[in-house]
N, C-alpha and C positions, 0 to 999 in steps of 0.2 A: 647433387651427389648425396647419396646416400649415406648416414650416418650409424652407428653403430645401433643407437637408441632405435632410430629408424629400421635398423636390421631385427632388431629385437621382439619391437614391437608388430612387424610381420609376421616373425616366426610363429609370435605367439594367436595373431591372428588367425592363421592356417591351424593351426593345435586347435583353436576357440571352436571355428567348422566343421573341424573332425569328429570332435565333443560333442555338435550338434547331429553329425550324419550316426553316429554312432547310436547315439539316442533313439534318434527314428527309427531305426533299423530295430533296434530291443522293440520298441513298443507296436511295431506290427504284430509281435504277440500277446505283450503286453501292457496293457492299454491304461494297467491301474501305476505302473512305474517311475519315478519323478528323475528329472534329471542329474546328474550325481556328476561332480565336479573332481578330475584326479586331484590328487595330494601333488602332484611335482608340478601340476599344471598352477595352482593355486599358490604354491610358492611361487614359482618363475614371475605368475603376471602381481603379485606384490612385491616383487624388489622392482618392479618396473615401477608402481607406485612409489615403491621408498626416495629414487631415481625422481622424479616430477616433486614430491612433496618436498624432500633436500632442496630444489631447483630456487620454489617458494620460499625457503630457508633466508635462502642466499641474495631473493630480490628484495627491493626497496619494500617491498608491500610484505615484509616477513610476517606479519599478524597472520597470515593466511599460513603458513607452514606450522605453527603453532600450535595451530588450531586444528589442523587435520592429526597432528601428533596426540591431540587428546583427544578423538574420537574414534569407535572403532568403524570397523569396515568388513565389509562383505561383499560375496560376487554374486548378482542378480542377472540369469538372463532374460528376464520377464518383465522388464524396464524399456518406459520407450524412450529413454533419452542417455546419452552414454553416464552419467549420476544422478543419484537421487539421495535422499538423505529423511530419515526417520529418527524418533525418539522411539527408542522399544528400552522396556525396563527401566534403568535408570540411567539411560548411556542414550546419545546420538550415534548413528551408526549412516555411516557411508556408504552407497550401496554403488557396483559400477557393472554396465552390461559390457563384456570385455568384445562384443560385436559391433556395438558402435563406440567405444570408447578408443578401442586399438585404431581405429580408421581417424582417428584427428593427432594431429601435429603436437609436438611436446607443448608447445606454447598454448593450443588449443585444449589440451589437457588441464591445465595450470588453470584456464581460465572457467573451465568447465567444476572443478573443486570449489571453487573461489565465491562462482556464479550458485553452488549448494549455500556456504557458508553466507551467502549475503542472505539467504531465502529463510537460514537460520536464525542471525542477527535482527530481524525485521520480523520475527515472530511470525512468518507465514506460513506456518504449518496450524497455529491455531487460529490466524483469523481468515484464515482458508472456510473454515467450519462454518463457521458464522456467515459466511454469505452463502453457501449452499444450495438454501431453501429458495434465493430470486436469481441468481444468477448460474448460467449454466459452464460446468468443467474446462471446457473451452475457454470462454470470456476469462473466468478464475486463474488460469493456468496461464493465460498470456498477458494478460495484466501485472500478473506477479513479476512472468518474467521481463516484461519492459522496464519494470521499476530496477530490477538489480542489473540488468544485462547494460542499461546506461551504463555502468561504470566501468564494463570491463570490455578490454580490446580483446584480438585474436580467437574472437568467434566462430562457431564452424559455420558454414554458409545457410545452415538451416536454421540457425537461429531466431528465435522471436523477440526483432528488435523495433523499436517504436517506427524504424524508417520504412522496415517492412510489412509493419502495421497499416502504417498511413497509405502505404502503396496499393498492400491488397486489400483496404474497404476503402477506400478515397476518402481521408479522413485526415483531418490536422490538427490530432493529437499533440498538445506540449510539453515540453522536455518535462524533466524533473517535477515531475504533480505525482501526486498519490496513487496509492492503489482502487482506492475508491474511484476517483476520477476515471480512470484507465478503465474500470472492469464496468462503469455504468456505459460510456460510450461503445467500447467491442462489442456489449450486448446487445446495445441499440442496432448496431451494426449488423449484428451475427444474425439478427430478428430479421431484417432486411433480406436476407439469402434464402430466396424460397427452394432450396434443394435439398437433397441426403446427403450432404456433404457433410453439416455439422450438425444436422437434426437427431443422426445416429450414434454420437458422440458417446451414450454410455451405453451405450448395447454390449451386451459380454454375450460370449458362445453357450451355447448349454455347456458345452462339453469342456469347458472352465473351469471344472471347482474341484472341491478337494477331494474327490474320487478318480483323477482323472489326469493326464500329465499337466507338466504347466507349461505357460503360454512361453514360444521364444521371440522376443522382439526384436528382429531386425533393422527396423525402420526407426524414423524419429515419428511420433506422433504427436504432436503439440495439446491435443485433447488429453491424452494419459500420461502426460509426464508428471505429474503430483498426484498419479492413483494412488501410491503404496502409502498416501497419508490417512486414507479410510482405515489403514491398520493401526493409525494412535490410538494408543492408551485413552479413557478419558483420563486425561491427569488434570490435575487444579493447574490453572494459570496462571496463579504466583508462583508454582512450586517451579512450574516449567521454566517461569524469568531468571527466579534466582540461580537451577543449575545454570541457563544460558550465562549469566551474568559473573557467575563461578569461570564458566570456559573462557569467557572473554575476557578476564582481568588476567587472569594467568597466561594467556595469548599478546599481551600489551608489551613487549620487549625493546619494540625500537620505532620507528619513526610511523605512522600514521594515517592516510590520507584524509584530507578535510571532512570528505562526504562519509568516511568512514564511522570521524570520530561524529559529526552529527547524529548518523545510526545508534550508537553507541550510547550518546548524551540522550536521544530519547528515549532508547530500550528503560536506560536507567533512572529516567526522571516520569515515566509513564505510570509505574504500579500499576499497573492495570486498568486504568482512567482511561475512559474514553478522547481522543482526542477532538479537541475545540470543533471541528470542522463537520466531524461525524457527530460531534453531537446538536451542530447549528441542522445539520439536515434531518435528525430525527425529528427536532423540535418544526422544523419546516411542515413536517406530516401530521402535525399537532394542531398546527395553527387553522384555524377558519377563517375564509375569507367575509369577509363582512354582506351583510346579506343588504341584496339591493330591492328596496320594494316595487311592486308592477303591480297594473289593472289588469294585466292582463293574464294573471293568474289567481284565484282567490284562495283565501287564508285557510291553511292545510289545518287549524285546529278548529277555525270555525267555518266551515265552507258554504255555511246557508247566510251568512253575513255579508251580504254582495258588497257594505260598505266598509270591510276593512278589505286592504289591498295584500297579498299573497308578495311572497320572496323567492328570490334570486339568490344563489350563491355566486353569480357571474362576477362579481364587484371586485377591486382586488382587493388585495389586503395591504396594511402598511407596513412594511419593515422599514424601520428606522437602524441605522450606523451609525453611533456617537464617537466620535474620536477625539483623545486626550490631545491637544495642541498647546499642550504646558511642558514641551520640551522632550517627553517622556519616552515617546514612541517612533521611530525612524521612519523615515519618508519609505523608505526599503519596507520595511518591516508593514503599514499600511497598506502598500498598493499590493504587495503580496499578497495581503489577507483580504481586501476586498476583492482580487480575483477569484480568487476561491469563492466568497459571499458570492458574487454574483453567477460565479459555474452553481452553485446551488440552488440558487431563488431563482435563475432562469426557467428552471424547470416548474416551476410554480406559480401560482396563480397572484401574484405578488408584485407591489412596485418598491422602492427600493430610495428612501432618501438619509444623506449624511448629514450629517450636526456637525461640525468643528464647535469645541467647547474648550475651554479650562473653567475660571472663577464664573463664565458667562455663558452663552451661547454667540458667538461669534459669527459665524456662517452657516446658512440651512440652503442645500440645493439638491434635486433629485437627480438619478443615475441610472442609465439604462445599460451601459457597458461601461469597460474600463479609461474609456478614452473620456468620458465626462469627468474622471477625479480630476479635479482642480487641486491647484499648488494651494497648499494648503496658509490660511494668516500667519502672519508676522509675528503682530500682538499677543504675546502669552503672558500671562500671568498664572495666578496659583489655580489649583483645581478645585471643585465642587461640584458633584455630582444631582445636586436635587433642582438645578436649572434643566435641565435635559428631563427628568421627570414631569416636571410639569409642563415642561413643550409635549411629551407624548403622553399624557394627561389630555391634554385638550384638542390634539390632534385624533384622538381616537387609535392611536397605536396598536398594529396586535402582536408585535416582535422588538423587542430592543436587543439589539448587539454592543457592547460598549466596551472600544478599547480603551486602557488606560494601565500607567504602574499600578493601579490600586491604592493611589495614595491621596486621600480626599475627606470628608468627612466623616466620624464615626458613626454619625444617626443621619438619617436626611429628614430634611424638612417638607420635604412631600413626597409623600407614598405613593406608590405606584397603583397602578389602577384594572386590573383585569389583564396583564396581559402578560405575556411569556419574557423572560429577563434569561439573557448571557451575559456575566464578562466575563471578556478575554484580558487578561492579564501579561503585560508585554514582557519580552525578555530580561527585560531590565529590571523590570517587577520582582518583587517579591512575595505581597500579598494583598487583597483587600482590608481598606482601613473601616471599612461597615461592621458593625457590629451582625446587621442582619442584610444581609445583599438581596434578598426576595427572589433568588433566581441562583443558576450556576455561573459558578466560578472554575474558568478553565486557564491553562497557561502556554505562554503564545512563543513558540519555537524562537529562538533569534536567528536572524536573516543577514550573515556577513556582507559587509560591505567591503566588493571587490574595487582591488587597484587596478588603476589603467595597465598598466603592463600585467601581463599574463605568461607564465610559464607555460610553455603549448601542454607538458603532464595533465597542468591543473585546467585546461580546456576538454582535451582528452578524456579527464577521470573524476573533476570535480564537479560542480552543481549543487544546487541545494535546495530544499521544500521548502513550505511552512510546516510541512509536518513529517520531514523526518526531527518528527511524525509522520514521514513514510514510517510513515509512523507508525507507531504500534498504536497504521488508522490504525 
């Protein structure tokens, strides 16, 4: 049965088309004229908004109503998705193509605002930019949207959701991982489809630019739903957190969701810091693998020297995992982050062993996947960090990872040795006790530890990274 809103929101659909035929009609003569939106049409379809955003108001997830009330808004019909959202000036602005936004469900409305505002929250309007140059708009775009659209119900069917993903590349993608994660796999994938399906992905018309009408998008297109972010400002990226961090404190009203306030905790605790994980993978492409000697190739500085033997970069390399087992860091909190380690170092020429350490070195065994982490020793005592040094001292190490609180010796007693140093510092943490740590120091999300019983909501709408940091990767 048709509902008032429902009535409404047709009427205004049919106005939307007419707007459209009307348009065409002008520009067969001419060609230089842009689309111009009535004044009564423009009121009507914003009290339909005021209608949907009150709605948010009123539900348990009010943060979202809040929040559209301090941004502004605008009608775009050159959008391929029914919202979008931009910073122009010094305001977020709401953008809605009233041709495909009118065509979804009040509920689907709600969630489509919602599905902006997480995209907000999550700073992916500027770490959009930053992958650009290796990943192609497509991958970018539905990456993004896997990460936010986990959370929200009453999708429209077109949606780009991880089930849909896995379906149409045959691919098994994991819930709640990052955006990094998300957008190096699709691409893998996307590389895979030898067609013009998404090869043509940023092709624009000649007849596209500012001499010329603008584009009406009817359709959903999954490639151009975050075009209108090539229109940011460059702004500084602190400037951009703190207004974010402005709209978001003053959106805080009432109750929360888990995964929300995670977003929130690392928007605010990020400054601009590279997160743990993005930064173990830059250092990944740093690393050299250790050169293997052969006869069977001679020595590229002296090549008339038959008797020195020539190198190989085939060899792997050693990354070492040191983990604090002095209480400090949650069995959750580990196997998390070693999934992550090892979705990175797969991709590299690399093998992969953990240390269980406190005052000692306790346990050394190597890892190929996740199903090798062993339960980790009993035996804890206090921590010191320069036993582990000197195991990858002599091992020939070319990577240490070393989770721990940071709470261990001020100097070590053996220096490290040529090779690249992260700690990751656990939730619990609060800083390193080195005076000089020889390496980065990053800080390591906390990983709630859920109860056996489950509210079906918090199945529905919760989850959680290591890096939201969904981090502001």
């Amino acid at each position: 049965m048709e509902t008032y809103f429902d009535h409404q929101a047709n009427e205004l659909l049919d106005k939307a088309y007419k707007i459209i035929q009307s348009d065409r009609e002008q520009n067969q003569t001419n060609r230089n004229s842009k689309l111009t939106i009535p004044a009564d049409f423009a009121k009507e379809f914003y009290s339909l908004i005021d209608r949907v955003t009150l709605s948010l108001m009123e539900d348990k997830d009010n943060f979202y109503g809040y929040f559209v009330f301090q941004i502004s808004r605008d009608i775009r019909f050159d959008i391929s998705s029914p919202t979008a959202v931009n910073f122009i000036g010094a305001s977020y602005v709401i953008y809605y193509n009233p041709i495909l936004f009118l065509n979804l469900t009040m509920r689907q409305m709600e969630s489509s605002m919602k599905h902006e505002i997480l995209h907000i929250v999550s700073m992916h309007l500027k770490r959009a930019k930053e992958f650009q140059r290796k990943y192609s708009n497509l991958a970018i775009n539905m990456a993004m949207d896997i990460v936010v659209n986990k959370y929200l119900n009453h999708l429209p069917p077109y949606a780009t959701t991880l089930e849909w993903v896995n379906l149409h590349y045959n691919l098994n993608l994991e819930p709640y991982a990052s955006f990094e994660y998300y957008v190096e796999k699709l691409q893998a994938a996307i590389d895979l489809i030898d067609d013009d399906e998404n090869a043509s992905e940023d092709d624009n018309n000649d007849e596209n630019n500012d001499d010329c009408i603008e584009t009406i998008e009817t359709e959903y297109n999954a490639a151009k739903t975050h075009a209108i972010w090539s229109e940011l400002n460059d702004i500084d990226e602190s400037t951009l957190q703190l207004f974010t961090e402005k709209v978001i404190e003053a959106s805080e009203k009432g109750e929360i969701p888990t995964y929300l306030k995670n977003m929130i905790s690392s928007l605010k605790n990020s400054k601009g810091e590279l997160p743990w994980n993005l930064y173990l993978k830059r250092l990944m492409g740093t690393v050299e693998s250790n050169k293997k000697k052969t006869v069977t190739r001679r020595s590229r500085r002296q090549p008339d020297r038959l008797d020195l033997r020539g190198e190989l970069r085939s060899h792997k390399a050693n990354v070492i995992v040191a983990i604090d087992i002095s209480g400090s860091i949650s069995d959750e909190e580990f196997k998390q982050a070693m999934k992550e380690v090892l979705a990175i170092v797969k991709n590299y020429n690399h093998e992969v062993t953990v240390i269980e350490c406190d005052s000692d070195i306790r346990h050394v065994y190597k890892v190929k996947s996740i199903k090798d982490i062993k339960d980790r020793t009993n035996k804890r005592g206090s921590t010191r960090f320069s036993p582990v040094f000197e195991y990858v001292n002599h091992h020939k190490g070319n990577l240490l990872v070393y989770f721990t609180d940071g709470k261990g010796e001020e100097r070590l007693s053996i220096l490290p040795r040529g090779y690249q140093i992260l700690w990751v510092i656990s939730g619990r943490g609060d800083k390193l006790s080195l005076k000089e740590p020889y390496g980065a120091v990053k800080k390591l999300s906390h990983v709630e530890i859920k109860e056996d019983i489950l509210d079906s909501t918090d199945v529905a709408s919760g989850g959680f990274s290591m890096n939201y940091q969904e981090k502001i990767i």
